[in-house]
C-alpha positions as CSV (number, residue, x, y, z in Angstrom):
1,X,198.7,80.1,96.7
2,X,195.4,80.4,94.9
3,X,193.8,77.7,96.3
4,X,194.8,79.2,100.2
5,X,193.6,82.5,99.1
6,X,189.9,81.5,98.4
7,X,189.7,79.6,101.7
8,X,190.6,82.1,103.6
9,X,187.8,84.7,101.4
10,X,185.5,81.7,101.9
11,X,186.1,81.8,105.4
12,X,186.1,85.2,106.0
13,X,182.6,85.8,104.6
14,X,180.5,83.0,106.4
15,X,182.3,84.5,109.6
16,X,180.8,88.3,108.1
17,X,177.4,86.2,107.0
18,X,177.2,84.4,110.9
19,X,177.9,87.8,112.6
20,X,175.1,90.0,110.3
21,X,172.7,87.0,110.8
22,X,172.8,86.8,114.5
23,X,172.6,90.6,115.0
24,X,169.8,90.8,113.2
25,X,168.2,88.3,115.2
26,X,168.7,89.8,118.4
27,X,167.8,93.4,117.1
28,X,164.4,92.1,116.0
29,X,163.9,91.8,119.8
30,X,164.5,95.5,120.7
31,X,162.4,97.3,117.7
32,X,159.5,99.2,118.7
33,X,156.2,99.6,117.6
34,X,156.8,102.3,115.0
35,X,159.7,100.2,113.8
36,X,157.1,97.4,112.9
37,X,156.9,95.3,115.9
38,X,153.1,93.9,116.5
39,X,151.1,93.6,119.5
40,X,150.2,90.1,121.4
41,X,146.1,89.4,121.3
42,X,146.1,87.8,124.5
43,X,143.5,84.6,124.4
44,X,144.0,82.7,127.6
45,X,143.7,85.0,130.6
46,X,145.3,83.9,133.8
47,X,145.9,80.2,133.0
48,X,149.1,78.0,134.2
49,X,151.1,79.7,136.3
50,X,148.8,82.8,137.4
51,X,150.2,82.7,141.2
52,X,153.1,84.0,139.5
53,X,151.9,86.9,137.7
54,X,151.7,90.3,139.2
55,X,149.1,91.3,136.9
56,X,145.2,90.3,135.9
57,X,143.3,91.0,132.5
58,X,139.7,91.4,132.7
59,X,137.1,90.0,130.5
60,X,136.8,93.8,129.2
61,X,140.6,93.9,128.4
62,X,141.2,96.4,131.6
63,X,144.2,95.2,133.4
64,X,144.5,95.2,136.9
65,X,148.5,95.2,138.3
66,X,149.8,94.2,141.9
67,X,150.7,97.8,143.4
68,X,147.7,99.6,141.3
69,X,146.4,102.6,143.7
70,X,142.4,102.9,144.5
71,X,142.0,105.4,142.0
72,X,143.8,103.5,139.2
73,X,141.6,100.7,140.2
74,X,138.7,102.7,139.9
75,X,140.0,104.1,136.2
76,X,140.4,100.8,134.9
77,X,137.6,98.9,136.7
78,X,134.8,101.1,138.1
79,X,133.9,101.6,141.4
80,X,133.3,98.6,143.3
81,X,129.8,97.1,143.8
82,X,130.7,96.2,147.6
83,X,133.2,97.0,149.7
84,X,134.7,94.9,153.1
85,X,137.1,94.3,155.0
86,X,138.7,91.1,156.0
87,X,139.8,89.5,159.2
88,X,143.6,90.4,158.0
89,X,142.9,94.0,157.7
90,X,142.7,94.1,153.9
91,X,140.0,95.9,152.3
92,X,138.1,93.6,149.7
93,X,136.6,95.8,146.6
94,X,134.0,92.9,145.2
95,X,133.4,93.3,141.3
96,X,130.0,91.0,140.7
97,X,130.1,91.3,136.7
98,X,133.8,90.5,136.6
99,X,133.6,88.0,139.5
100,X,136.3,89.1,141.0
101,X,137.5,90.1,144.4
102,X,140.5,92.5,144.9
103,X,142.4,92.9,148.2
104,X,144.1,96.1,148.8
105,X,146.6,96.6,151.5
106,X,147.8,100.2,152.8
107,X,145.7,101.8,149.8
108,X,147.3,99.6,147.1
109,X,146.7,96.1,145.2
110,X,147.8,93.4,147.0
111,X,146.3,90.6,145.4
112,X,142.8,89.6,144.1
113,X,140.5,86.4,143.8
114,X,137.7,84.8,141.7
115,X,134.4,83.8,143.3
């Protein structure tokens, strides 16, 4: 009787011990930055896979998002050097310093380009 009584114990606490483990794991994914989470230095900007981002960093850190309005451009970037339009109907705000072209469709980002 002994013997069945410390199994089940033993059991019991590395079933308490798995539980408190993994939820401690998956809180550490929801803590904010006051709670001690860190930021990410970002180091590679816009490598594999950057036709599938909806966002672009700039060599100054400013970030640039698909859906950005002119004047949140303009906030993060500057106003452009040059300014055309394409044969599609998109305006195209070049930036010469950044090298970077962005198109903006019905007064919002739609996508941009390096030259």
């Amino acid at each position: 009787m002994n013997q069945r009584v410390l199994v089940i114990a033993f059991c019991l606490l590395i079933s308490f011990l798995t539980l408190f483990l993994s939820s401690c794991v998956c809180l550490r994914d929801y803590t904010g930055a006051k709670e001690g989470a860190f930021g990410l230095e970002i180091t590679q900007q816009m490598g594999e896979g950057a036709e599938q981002k909806d966002y672009y960093v700039t060599g100054n850190n400013e970030v640039v998002v698909q859906g950005y309005n002119k004047k949140e451009i303009v906030a993060s970037l500057g106003y452009p050097d040059k300014v055309d339009i394409n044969l599609e109907g998109d305006e195209v705000w070049r930036y010469e310093d950044e090298q970077i072209e962005i198109l903006i469709y019905e007064g919002k980002v739609k996508s941009w380009r390096k030259f």
